[in-house]
N, C-alpha and C positions, 0 to 999 in steps of 0.2 A: 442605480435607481432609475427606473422608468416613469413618469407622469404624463397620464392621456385622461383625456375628457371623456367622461360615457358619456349614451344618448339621453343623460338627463341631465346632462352639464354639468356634471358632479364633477372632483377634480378625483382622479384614482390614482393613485401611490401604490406603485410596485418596487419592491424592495429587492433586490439580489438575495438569492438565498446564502444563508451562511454556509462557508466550506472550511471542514473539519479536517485534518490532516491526519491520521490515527498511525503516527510512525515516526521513528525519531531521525530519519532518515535526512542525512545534508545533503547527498542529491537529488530526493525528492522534494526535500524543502526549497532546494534553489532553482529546479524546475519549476513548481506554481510561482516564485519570484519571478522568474525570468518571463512566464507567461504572464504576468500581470494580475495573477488570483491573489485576492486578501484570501487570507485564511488563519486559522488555528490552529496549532497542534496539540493533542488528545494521547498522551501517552501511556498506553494501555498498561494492566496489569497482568497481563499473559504471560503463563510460563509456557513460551513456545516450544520447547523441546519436550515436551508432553504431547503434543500435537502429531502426532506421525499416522501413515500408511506404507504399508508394502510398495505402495507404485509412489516413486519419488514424487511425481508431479502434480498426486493425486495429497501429499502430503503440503506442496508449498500452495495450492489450489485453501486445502482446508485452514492452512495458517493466515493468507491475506482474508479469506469470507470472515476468520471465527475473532481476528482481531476487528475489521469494521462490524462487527454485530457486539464483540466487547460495549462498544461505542454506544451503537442502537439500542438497546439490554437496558442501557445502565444511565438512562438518560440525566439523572441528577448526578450521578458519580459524574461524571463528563462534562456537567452544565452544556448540553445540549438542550435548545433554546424548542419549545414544544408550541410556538407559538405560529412560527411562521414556518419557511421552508431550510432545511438544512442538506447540505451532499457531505455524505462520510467517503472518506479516501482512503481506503488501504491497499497495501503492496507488500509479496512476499519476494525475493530473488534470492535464488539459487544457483552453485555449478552442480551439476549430475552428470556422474562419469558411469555407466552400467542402474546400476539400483543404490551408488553409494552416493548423498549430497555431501555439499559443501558451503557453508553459510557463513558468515561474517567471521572474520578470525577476531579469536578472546585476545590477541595479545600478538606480540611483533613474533619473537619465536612459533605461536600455532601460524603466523602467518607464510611466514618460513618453510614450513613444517606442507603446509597446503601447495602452498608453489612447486616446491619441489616432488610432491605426488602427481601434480596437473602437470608437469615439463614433458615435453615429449608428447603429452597425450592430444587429442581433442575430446572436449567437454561440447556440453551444450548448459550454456547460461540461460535459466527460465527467469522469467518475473511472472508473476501473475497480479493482474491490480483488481479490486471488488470496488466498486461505489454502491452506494447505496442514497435515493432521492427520497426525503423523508418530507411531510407535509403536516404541519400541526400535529406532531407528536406519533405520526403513521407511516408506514413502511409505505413509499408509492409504488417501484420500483428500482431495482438491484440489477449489475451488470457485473459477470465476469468477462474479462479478457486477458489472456494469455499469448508471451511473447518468449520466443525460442531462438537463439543464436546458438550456431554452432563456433565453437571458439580453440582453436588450436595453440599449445603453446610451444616454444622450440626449449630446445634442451639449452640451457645457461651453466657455463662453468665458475667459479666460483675464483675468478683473476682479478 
């Protein structure tokens, strides 16, 4: 919360906008903790694997925008607040080995199952994050930004 005087000696109350967190994600949830953001999480109803393109990247790109606009879309489904200013947070992360991803493993065996395809190789891990600065109930402004690490793993015997 900000409080200044205009030039009519009014008292102005500026309020933090509310930040929406659109992902069920523990380490993005403990990154805004660790930065000091209040926030909410907004747990979308995406069936993400319906979401694809040909070019991998162009795929994890459409799945962070189409979950933070789930959000913007759907302003009562969400109780996003139309009153004052709110920032929607999403983020997709991915490994992409050629044109094949790799996204959250279902279970300990798929995860298994994934390490052992990525050994030996190098991958390159995308995130892509979307915000979006919403103002009484209005789109103000959206950013994408995307992040690329190239990541090699070594071959593991199983001793």
């Amino acid at each position: 919360m900000k409080l200044s005087f205009s030039s009519k000696n009014q008292l102005d109350v500026v309020l933090a906008p509310d930040v929406i967190l659109a992902s069920q994600s523990i380490g993005r949830k403990s990154l805004l903790e660790k930065l000091g953001i209040r926030f909410r999480v907004a747990v979308t109803r995406l069936d993400e694997d319906k979401i694809t393109d040909p070019n991998p990247l162009k795929t994890i790109q459409k799945r962070a925008i189409a979950k933070a606009m789930e959000v913007v879309d759907n302003p009562r489904v969400y109780m996003v607040p139309e009153d004052r200013e709110v920032i929607v947070i999403a983020a997709d992360s991915m490994a992409v080995v050629g044109k094949k991803i790799y996204g959250k493993a279902l279970d300990k065996p798929d995860a298994m199952r994934i390490l052992k395809e990525l050994m030996g190789k190098s991958h390159v891990f995308t995130t892509v994050v979307h915000i979006v600065h919403m103002d009484k109930g209005k789109v103000k402004k959206s950013w994408t930004k995307t992040s690329e690490t190239k990541v090699t793993l070594r071959k593991i015997t199983n001793t």
